[in-house]
DRENMARZA-655046 format. One record per residue (C-alpha): residue number from 1; x, y, z; residue in three letters; chain. Coordinates in steps of 0.001 Angstrom, whole numbers, plus 500000, padded with zeros to 6 digits. Layout:
N
+------+--------+--------+--------+-------+--------+
| tike |      X |      Y |      Z | torgu | vextor |
+------+--------+--------+--------+-------+--------+
|  NUM |      X |      Y |      Z |   ALA |      A |
...
+------+--------+--------+--------+-------+--------+
***
This chain:
64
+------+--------+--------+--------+-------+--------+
| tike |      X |      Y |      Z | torgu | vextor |
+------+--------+--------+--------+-------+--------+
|    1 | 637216 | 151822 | 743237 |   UNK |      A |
|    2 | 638482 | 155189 | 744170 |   UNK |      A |
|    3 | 641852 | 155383 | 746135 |   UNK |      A |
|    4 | 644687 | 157292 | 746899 |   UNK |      A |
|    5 | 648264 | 156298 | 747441 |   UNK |      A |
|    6 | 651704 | 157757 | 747662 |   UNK |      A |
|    7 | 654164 | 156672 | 745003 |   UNK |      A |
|    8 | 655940 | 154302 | 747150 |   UNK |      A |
|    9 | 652017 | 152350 | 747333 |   UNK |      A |
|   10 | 650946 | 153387 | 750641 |   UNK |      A |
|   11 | 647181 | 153309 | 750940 |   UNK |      A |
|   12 | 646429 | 157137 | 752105 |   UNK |      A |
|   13 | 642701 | 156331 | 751756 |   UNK |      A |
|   14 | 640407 | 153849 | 749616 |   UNK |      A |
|   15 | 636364 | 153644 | 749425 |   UNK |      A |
|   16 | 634808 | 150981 | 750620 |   UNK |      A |
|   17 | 633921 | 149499 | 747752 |   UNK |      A |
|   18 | 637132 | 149123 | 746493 |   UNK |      A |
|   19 | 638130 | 147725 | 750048 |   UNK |      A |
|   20 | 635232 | 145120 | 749303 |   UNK |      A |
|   21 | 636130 | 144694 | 745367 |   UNK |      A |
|   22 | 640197 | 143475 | 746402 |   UNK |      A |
|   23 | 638731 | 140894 | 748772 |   UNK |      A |
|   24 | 639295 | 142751 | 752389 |   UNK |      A |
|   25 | 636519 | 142830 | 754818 |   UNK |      A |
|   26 | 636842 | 146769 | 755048 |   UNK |      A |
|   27 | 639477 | 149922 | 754543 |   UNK |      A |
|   28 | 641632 | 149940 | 757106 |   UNK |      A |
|   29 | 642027 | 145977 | 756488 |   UNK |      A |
|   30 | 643121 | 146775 | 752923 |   UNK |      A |
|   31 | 645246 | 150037 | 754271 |   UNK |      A |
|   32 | 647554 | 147683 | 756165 |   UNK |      A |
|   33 | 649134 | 147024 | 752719 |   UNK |      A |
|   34 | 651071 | 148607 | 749922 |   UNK |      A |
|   35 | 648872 | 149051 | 746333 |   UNK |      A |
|   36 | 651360 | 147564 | 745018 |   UNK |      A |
|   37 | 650535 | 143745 | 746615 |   UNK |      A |
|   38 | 647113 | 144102 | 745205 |   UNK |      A |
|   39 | 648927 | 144077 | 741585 |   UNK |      A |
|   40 | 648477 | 140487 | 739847 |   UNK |      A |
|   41 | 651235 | 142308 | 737602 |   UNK |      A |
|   42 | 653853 | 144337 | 738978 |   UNK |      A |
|   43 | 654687 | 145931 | 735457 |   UNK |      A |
|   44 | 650950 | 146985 | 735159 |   UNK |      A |
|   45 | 651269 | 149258 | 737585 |   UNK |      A |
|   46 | 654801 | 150642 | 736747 |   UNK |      A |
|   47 | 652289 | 151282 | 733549 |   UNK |      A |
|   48 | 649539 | 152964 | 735369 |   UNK |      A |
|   49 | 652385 | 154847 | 737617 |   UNK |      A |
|   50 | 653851 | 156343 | 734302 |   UNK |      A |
|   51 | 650376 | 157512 | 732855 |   UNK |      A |
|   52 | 649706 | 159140 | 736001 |   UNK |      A |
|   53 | 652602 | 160983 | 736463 |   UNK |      A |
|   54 | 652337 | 162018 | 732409 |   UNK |      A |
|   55 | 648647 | 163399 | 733324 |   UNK |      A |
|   56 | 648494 | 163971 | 736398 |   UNK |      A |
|   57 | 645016 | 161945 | 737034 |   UNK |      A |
|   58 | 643499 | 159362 | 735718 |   UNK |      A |
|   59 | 639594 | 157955 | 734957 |   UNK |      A |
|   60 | 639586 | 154661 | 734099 |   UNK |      A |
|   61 | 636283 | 153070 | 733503 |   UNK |      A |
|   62 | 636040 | 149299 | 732551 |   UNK |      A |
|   63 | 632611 | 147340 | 732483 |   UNK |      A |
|   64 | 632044 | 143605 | 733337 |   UNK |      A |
+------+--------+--------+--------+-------+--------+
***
């Protein structure tokens, strides 16, 4: 999933795949929402908000 949001969680774009991979039938679907509902836990992102801001990108690759 590749995105980008502002730090409020407005979608300013998302692939498709990651549109597809949170369960909406396409991107502007999923860009109708804030990140931040797509969260099961609001403190993970405050987590992922604080890392970001540290480095100013992140790559984070996880494997099923």
């Amino acid at each position: 999933m590749v995105f980008i949001n502002t730090t409020d969680g407005k979608y300013i774009d998302v692939n498709p795949a990651g549109a597809r991979m949170l369960g909406y039938a396409d991107k502007q679907e999923l860009m109708q929402i804030r990140s931040v509902d797509t969260y099961l836990n609001a403190d993970e992102r405050k987590r992922f908000s604080m890392k970001l801001q540290k480095k100013g990108l992140l790559k984070i690759l996880r494997s099923n």
